[in-house]
C-alpha positions as a printed Julia matrix, in Angstrom:
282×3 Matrix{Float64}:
  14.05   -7.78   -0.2
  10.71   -8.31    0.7
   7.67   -6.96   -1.71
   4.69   -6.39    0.09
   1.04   -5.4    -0.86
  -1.86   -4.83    1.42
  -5.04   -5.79    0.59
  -8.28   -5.76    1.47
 -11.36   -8.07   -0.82
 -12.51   -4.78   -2.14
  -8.93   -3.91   -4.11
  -8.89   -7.11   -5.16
  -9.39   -6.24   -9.14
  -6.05   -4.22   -8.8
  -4.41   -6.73   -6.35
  -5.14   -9.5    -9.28
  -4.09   -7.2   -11.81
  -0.79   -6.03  -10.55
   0.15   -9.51  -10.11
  -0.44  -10.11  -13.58
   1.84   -7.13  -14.84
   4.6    -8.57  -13.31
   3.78  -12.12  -14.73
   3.22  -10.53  -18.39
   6.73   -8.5   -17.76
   8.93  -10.99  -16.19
   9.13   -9.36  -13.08
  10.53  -13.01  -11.26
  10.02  -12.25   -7.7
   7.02  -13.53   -5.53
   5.56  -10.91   -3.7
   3.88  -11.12   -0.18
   0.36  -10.3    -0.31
  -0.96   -8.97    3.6
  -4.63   -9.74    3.44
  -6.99   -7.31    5.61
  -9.78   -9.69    6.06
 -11.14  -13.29    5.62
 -11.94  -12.99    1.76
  -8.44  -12.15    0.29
  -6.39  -14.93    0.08
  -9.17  -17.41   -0.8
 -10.19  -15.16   -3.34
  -6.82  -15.37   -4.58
  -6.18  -19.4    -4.83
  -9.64  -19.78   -7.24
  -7.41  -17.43   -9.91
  -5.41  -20.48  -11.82
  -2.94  -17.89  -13.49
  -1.47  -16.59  -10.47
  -0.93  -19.81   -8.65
   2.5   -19.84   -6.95
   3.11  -16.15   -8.03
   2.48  -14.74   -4.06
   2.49  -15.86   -0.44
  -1.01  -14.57    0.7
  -0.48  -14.51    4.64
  -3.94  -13.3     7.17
  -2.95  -10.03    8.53
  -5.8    -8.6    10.13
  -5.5    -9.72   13.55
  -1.75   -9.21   13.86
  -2.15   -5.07   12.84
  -5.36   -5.11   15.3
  -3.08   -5.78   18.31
  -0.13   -3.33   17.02
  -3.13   -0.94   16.73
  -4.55   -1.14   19.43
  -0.99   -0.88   21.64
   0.17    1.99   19.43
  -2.38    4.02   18.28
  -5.6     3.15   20.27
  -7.31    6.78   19.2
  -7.32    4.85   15.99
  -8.89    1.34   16.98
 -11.81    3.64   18.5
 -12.14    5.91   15.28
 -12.33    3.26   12.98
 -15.33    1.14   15.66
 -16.91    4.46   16.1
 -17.22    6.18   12.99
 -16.65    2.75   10.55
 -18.64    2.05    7.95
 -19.39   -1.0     9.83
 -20.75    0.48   12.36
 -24.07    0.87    9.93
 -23.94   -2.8     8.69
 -23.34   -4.3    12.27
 -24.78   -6.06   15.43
 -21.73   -5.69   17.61
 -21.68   -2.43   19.76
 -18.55   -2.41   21.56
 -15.3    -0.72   20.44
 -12.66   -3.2    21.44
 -10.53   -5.74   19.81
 -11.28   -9.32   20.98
 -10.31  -12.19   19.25
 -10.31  -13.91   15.12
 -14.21  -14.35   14.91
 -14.77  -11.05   16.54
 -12.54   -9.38   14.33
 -13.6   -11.23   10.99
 -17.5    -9.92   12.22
 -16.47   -6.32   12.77
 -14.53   -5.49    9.68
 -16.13   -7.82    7.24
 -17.72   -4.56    5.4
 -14.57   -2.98    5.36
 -12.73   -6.64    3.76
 -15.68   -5.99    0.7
 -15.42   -2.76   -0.2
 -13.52   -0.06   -2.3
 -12.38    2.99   -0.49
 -11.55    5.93   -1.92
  -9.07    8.84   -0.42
 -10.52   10.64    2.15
 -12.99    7.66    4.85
 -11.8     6.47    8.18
 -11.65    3.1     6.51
  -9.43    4.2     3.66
  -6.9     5.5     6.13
  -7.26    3.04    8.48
  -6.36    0.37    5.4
  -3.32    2.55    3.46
  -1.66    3.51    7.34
  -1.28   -0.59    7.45
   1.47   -0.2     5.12
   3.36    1.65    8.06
   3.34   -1.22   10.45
   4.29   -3.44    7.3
   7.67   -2.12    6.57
   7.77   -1.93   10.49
   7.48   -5.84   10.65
   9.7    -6.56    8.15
  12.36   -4.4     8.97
  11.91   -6.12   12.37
  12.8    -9.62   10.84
  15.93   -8.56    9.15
  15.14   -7.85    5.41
  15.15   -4.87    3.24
  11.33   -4.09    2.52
   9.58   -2.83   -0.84
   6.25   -1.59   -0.07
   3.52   -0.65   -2.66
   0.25    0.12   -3.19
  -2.31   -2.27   -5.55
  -3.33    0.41   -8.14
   0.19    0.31   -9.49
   1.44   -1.68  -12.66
   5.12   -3.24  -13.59
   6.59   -2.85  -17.03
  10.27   -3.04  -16.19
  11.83   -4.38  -12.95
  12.42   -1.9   -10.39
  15.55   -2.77   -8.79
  18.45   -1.31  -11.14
  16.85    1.98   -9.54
  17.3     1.28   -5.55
  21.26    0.56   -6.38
  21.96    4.13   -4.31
  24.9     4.17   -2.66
  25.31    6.08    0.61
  22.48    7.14    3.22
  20.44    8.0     0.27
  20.21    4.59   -0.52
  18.21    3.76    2.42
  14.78    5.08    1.62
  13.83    5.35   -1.96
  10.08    6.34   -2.91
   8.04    7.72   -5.85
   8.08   10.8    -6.33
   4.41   11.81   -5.97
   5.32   15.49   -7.15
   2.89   17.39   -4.71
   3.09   20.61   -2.51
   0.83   18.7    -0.18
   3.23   17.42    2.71
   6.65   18.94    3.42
   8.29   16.71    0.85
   7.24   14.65   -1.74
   7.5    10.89   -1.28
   4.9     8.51   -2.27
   4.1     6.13    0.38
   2.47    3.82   -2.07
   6.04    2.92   -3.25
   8.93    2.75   -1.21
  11.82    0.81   -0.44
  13.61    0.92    2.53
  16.77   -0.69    3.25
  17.31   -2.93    6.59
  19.38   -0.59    8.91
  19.1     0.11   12.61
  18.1     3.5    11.99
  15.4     3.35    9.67
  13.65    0.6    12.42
  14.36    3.58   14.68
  12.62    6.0    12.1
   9.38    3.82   11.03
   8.9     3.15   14.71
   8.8     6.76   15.61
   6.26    7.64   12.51
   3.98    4.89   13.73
   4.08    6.62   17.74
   5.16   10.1    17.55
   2.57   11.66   14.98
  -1.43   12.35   15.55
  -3.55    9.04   15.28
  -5.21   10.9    12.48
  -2.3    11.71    9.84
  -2.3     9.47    7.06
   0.77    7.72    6.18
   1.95    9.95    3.61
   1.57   12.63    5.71
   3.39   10.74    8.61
   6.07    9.87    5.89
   7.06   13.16    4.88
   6.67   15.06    8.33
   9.01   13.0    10.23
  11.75   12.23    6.96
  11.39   16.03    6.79
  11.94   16.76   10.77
  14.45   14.36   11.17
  16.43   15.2     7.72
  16.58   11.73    6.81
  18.43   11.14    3.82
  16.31   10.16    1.18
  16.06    9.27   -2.9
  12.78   10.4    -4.95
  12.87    8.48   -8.19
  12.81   10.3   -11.28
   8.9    11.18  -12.1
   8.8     9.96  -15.72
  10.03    6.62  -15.23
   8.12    6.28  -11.99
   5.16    8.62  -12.88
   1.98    9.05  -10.55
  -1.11    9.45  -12.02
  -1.03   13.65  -11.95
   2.16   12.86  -13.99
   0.92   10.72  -16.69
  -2.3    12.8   -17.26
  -0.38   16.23  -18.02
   3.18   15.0   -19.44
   3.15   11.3   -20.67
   3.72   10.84  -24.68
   5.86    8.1   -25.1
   4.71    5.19  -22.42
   7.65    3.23  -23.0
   9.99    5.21  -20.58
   7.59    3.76  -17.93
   9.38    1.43  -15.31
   6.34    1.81  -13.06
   3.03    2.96  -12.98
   0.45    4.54   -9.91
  -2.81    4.92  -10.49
  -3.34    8.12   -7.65
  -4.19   11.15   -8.04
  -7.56    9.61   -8.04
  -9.98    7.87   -5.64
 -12.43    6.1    -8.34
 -11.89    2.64   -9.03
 -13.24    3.37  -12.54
 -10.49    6.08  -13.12
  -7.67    3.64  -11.63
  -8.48    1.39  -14.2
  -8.33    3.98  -17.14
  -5.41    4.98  -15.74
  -3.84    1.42  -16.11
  -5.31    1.02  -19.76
  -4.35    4.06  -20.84
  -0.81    2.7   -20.22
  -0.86   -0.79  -21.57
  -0.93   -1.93  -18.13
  -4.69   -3.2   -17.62
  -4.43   -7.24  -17.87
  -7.79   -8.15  -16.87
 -10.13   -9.48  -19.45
 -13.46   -7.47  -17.53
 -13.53   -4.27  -16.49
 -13.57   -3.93  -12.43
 -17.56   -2.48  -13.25
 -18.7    -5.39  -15.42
C-alpha cells in the first residue's frame, strides 16, 4: 500500500499537521507526500519533527503533461481563468518546461483554496491521476486529503473480502452525487479493473466535474462494487458537527464540509486532533 497526499505550499499547516497525528498515534507507515509546486518539500525538510516520517517527491510537472494529454479543456481553464493569471507576466496558455511551470503556478503553490475556484479543482482532481500512477506501478493505493487527522490505524477496516474489497472510501453522507464516497479518502486495491476504472474517470467525464463528482458518476454507471466505511468511525465534518459525543470511536477524522482554513482547524481541535503549537492564522 501506498499512502499518498497532495499538496500544494498553501495546505501546508494541515499537510504538517496530519503528519504529526500519525506520529502522536503510532500510525508506523511513511506516507508519500506529491508536492504541487517548488515550495512543498523544502518547506517540509526545515520541520525537525517530521524528518524521515514522508518521501516528499516534485509532482507538478509530471500531472502537467498527463493534463495536458488527457484533459487539455482543463490545462486552458486553469491558464485562462487562474488566479495566476492576475499575479503574472506570462500570457500564453501552454505547458512548456520546469521553470515555466514553477513561474505560472507559483500563486497557486502559496495559497489556500477553498471548494468551489478553478484552482481548488484543478489541485483536489490531482488525486485522480495519483491513484492512476500508482495503480500503474503495481501497488494498492490509499489516497487522502490533508485536512484529515489519524487517531487509530486505518487498515483493520480495508480487510473486505470479495469485489467490495477493492474500493473502500469515506462515507461523505451527502445527496450531492449519485452515491456517497469521499474522494478525500479512499483505498483502492491493485487489480486490472480498477486501472481500467480510474483511467476511464480521468477521460470519459466533462473536464469540469470535480473528482468526487467523477468518483461517484462512473462507480455508479458502471456498478462497481464498492465499501463506504461506517460514518462514526470515519466521520466527515457534517458528521461530527450534528452527531459526535464521544470522540473516542474516531478512527479518522475530515475536516469538509467546509472551505475555511480557520474552520478546518476547529474542526481538528474540536477532536483532539490539532498538533500544531500556532494556529494556521497566527
Amino acid at each position: 500500500m501506498i499512502h499518498t497526499f497532495v499538496s500544494n505550499s498553501g495546505h501546508l499547516p494541515f499537510l504538517h499537521n496530519v503528519l504529526l497525528s500519525m506520529i502522536r498515534n503510532q500510525i508506523k507507515w511513511k506516507p508519500l507526500v506529491l508536492a504541487m509546486g517548488e515550495g512543498v518539500c523544502p518547506m517540509l525538510a526545515n520541520i525537525i519533527e517530521l524528518r524521515d516520517r514522508y518521501l516528499c517527491v516534485p509532482y507538478l510537472d509530471r500531472h502537467l503533461e498527463q493534463l495536458e494529454r488527457d484533459e487539455p479543456k482543463s490545462v486552458t481553464q486553469i491558464l485562462v481563468e487562474g488566479d495566476f493569471r492576475k499575479q503574472s507576466n506570462v500570457s500564453d496558455t501552454t505547458i512548456l518546461g520546469k521553470d515555466e511551470n514553477a513561474t505560472k503556478f507559483h500563486t497557486i503553490d502559496n495559497r489556500f483554496y477553498g471548494w468551489g475556484s478553478v484552482e481548488h479543482k484543478f489541485l483536489i482532481n490531482v488525486k485522480l491521476y495519483t491513484l492512476r500512477d500508482i495503480l500503474t506501478c503495481g501497488a494498492d493505493a490509499f489516497i487522502t486529503d490533508t485536512d484529515i487527522g489519524f487517531r487509530k490505524d486505518p487498515r483493520p477496516y480495508f480487510n473486505i473480502p470479495g469485489q467490495r474489497g477493492d474500493i473502500i472510501a469515506q462515507n461523505d453522507t451527502t445527496t450531492q452525487y449519485v452515491l456517497s464516497l469521499n474522494s478525500g479518502f479512499m483505498y483502492w486495491r491493485n487489480t486490472p479493473q480498477n486501472l481500467k476504472l480510474i483511467d476511464d474517470i480521468i477521460n470519459v467525464p466533462p473536464f469540469w466535474h470535480v473528482d468526487q463528482a467523477r468518483v461517484n458518476r462512473m462507480l455508479y454507471d458502471r456498478k462497481s462494487p464498492h465499501t463506504l466505511l461506517d460514518a462514526f468511525k470515519f466521520p466527515n465534518g457534517a458528521m461530527l458537527n450534528r452527531f459526535f459525543k464521544d470522540l473516542n470511536e474516531i478512527v479518522v477524522l475530515h475536516a469538509n464540509w467546509n472551505s475555511k482554513r480557520i474552520e478546518k482547524e476547529e474542526m481538528l481541535q474540536r477532536a483532539g486532533l490539532w498538533f500544531l503549537n500556532e494556529t494556521i492564522l497566527s
